[in-house]
C-alpha positions as CSV (number, residue, x, y, z in Angstrom):
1,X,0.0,0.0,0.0
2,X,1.4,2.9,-1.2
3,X,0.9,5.9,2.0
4,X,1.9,9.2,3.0
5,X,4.1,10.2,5.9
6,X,3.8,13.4,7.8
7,X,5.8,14.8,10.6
8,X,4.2,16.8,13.3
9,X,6.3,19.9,13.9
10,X,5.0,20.4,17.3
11,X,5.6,17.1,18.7
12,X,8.8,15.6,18.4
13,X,9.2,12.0,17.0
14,X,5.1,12.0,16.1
15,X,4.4,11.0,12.7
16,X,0.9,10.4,10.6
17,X,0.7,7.9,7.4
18,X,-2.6,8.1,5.5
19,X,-3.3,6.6,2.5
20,X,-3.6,9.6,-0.4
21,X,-1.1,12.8,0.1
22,X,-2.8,15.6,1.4
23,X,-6.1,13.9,2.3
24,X,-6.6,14.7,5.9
25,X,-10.3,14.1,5.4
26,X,-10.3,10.7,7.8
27,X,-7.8,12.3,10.3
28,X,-10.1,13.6,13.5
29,X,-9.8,17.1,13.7
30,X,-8.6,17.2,17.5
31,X,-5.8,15.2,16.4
32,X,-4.9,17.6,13.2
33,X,-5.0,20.3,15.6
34,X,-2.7,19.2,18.3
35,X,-0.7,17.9,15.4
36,X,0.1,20.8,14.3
37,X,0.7,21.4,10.4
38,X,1.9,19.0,9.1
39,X,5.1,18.2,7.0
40,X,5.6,15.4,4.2
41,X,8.5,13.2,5.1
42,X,7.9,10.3,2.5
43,X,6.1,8.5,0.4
44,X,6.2,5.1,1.0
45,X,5.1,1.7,-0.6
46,X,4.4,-0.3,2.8
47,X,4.2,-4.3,2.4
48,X,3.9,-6.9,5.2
49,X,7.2,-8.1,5.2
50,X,8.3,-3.9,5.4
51,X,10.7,-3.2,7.8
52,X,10.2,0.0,10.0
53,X,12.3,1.6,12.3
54,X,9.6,1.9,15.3
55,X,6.3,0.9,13.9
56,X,4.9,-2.6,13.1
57,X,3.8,-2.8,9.5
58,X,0.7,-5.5,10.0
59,X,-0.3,-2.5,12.2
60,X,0.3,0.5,10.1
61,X,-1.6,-1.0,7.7
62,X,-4.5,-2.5,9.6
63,X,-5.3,1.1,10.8
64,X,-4.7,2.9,7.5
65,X,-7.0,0.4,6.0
66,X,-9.8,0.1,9.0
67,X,-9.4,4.1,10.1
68,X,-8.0,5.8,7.3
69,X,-4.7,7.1,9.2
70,X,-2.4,5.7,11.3
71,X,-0.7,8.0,14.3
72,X,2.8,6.5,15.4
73,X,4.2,8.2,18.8
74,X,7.1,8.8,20.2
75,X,9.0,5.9,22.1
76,X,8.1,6.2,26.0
77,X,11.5,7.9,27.7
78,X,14.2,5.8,29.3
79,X,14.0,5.9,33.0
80,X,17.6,5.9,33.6
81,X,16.7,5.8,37.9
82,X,15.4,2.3,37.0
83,X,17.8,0.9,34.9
84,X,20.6,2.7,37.0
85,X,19.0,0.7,40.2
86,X,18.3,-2.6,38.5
87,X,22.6,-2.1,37.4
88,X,22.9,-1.9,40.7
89,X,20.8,-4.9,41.5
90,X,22.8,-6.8,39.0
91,X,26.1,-6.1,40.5
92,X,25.5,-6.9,43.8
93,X,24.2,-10.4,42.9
94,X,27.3,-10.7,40.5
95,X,29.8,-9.8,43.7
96,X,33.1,-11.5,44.0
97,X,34.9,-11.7,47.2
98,X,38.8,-10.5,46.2
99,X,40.9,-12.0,48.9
């Protein structure tokens, strides 16, 4: 299926693939406005077997197909406290008495 990608320029790392360039027409209008204008990145021919670098193309195509867009976010942020902590965790089950 060939789609459109869009950028959002007012959220980072937000992008919108619809099926025809430039129709917005099954995008909601609350999400076009907190979207923000948007800004063609691609055009892309998206198969099944389609590798993407955060989005799963069975997906992306399932909701282009069923709702007309589909709205790919941003990956949720590292919580470097946690990870430090489970580190931590980690080394104290891995500790070696040095005589």
């Amino acid at each position: 299926m060939l789609c459109a990608v869009y950028k959002s320029i007012r959220k980072s790392q937000t992008y919108l693939f619809i099926a025809k360039r430039d129709d917005f027409s099954p995008v909601p209008d609350a999400l076009l406005t907190q979207f923000g204008p948007p800004q063609l990145v691609s055009l892309l021919n998206i198969k099944e077997e389609t590798k993407l670098a955060l989005a799963d193309p069975k997906k992306v195509l399932s909701s282009i197909t069923d709702e007309g867009y589909y709205l790919q976010l941003p990956p949720p942020p590292v919580d470097y406290l946690k990870e430090h902590k489970k580190w931590q965790q980690r080394q104290k089950g891995n500790s070696y008495e040095i005589d």
